[in-house]
N, C-alpha and C positions, 0 to 999 in steps of 0.2 A: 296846606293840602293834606287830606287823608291821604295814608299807606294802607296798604293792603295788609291784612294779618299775614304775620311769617307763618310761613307752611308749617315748618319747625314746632311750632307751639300751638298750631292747631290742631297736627297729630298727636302731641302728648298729652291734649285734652279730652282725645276723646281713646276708650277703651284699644287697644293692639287685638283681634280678630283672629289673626294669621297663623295662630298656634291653636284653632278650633278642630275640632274631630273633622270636619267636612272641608277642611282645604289639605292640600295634599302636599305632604314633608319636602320632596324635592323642586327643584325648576327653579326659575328666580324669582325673586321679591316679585316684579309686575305681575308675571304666570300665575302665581300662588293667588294673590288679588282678584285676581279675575274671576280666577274659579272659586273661590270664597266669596264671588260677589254672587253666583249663581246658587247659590246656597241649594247643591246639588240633589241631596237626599231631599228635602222639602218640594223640588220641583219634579224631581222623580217622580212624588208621591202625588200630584196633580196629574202628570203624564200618563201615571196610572187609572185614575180615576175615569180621565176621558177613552182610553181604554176599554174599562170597565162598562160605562156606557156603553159604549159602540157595540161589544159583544152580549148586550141584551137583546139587543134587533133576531130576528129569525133569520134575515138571512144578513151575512155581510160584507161590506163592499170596502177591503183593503187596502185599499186605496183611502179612502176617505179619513180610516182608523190610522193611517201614517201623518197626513196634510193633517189632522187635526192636534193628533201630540207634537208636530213643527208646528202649528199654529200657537198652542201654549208652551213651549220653549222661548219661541221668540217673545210670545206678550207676557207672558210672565217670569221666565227663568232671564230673558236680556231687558224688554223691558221696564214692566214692574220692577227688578230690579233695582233697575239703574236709578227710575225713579224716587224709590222708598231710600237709595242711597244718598241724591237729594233731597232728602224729605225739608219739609217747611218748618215744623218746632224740632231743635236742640240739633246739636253734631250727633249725624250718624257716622261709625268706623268705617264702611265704606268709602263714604265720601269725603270721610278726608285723606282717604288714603290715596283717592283716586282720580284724576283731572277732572273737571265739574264742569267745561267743553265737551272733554270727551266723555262722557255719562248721557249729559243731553244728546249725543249725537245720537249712542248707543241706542238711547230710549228711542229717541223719535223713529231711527231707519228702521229697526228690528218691531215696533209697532204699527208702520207702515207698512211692513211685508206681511206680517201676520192677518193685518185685516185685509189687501189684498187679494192673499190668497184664500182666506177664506168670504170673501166677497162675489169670488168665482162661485166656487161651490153652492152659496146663495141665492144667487141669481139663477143659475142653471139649475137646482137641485131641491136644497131644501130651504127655502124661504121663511119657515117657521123658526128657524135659525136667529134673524134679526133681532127679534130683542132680547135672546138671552148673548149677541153680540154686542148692543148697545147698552147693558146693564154691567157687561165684562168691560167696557169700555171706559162704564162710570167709573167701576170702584176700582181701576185698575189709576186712576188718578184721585179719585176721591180718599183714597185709603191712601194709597202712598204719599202722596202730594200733603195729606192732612188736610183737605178742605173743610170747610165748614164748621172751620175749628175742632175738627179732629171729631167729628160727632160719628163718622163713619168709618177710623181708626180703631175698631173694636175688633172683640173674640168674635161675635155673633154674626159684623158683616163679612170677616175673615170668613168662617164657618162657612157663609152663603157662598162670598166668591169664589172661593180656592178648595170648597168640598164638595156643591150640591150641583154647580152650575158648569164644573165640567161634565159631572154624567151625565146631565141633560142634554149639556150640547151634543155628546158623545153618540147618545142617544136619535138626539135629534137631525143630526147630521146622516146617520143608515135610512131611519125612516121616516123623515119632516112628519114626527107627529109626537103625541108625547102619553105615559100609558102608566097606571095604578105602580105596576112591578118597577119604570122607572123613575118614578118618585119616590119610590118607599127606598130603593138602592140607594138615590140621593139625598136623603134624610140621613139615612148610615156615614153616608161620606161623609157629610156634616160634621156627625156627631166625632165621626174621626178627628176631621179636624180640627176640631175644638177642643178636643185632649190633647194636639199636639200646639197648636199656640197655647191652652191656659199651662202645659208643661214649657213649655217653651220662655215663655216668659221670665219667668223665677229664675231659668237658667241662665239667662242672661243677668240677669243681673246679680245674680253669685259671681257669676265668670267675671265682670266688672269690679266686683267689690271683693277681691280674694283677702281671706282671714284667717279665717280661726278656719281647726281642722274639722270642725261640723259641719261649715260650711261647704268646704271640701267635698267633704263625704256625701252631701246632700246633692250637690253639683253633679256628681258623678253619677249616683242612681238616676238623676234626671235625664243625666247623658244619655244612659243607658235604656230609658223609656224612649225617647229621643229614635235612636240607634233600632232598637228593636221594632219601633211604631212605622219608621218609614221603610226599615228592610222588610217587613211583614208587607206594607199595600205595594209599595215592588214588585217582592216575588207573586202575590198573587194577583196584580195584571199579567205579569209574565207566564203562569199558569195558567189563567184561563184564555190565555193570546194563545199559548200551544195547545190546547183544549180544543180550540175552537178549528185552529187551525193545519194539524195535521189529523190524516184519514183516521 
């Protein structure tokens, strides 16, 4: 009879996380996991974007710009997540850190509320919505999951889904239409986020392979692009959310 691999030696396989700038020093082992699985400044910077979007519309409907950053919390900051912590090639640090029942649970409920809720909004609202739903829907397991042999695991489709396709939605959800000014914003996002995975990348795997003090060093400026890229589209949803929003 096969044994199941010891937990033991499948976390010592794969990289320790838990000491990353984006999980938080105190609370316990599980608590810190958790929120190291939501890889918080990165999904900020999504929340932003759809944001962003939203406040291009002439007029806006507050409502919609809330449901829509809980819509990408839950599909991306819990489920995305959950799922890329499952991923299909090699041990991800999440997922061995963290029951692989409960991940799938995570994923499956918190992406079933997300579409949901925004299934409402569709149906009543803006129906133009649908396929940039069903295209978030794709690569929301095509990218995590690694389908297709990992053909859709890239910088470029990261880029699309997690930079251009939430302003659009953002967008698209004020005014079920879609307009020059926000394409061009969501080309920008893109290009954001494609400086923060092709930085993103390298840093991980410094943080993996610690060495020599070059490395080190190089690790940290990285941090530091990191740190500064996603407090930067942050603070500027949250400026132009008060911009827009007080008299």
């Amino acid at each position: 009879m096969r044994l199941p691999p010891d937990s033991s030696s499948l976390e010592s396989s794969v990289p320790d996380r838990t000491g990353e700038w984006f999980v938080p020093k105190l609370g316990s082992p599980s608590f810190r996991r958790w929120i190291g699985l939501l890889f918080l400044p990165y999904t900020g910077m999504v929340l932003s974007f759809t944001v962003i979007g939203g406040l291009l519309a002439t007029s806006v409907y507050w409502d919609r710009v809330g449901a829509l950053a809980l819509i990408y919390f839950l599909g991306l900051g819990l489920g995305a997540h959950a799922l890329d912590a499952l991923g299909s090639q090699g041990s991800k640090p999440w997922g061995a850190l963290l029951p692989r029942r409960v991940l799938w649970f995570v994923a499956g409920l918190s992406l079933v509320s997300a579409y949901a809720l925004g299934t409402y909004y569709m149906i009543l609202f803006t129906p133009l919505l649908w396929p940039i739903a069903i295209a978030e829907g794709f690569f929301t397991f095509a990218y995590n999951l690694e389908w297709f042999g990992g053909r859709f695991h890239s910088d470029r489709w990261f880029a699309l889904s997690w930079g251009a396709l939430p302003v659009l939605a953002g967008y698209v959800l004020q005014t079920n239409s879609l307009s020059v000014p926000a394409l061009c914003v969501a080309a920008a996002c893109a290009l954001i986020s494609l400086v923060e995975i092709k930085v993103s990348r390298p840093y991980k795997d410094l943080r993996r392979h610690r060495g020599e003090v070059a490395d080190e060093l190089l690790a940290e400026r990285y941090q530091t692009i990191l740190q500064s890229l996603s407090s930067a589209v942050i603070l500027l949803g949250i400026g132009l959310a008060l911009a827009r929003w007080l008299p």
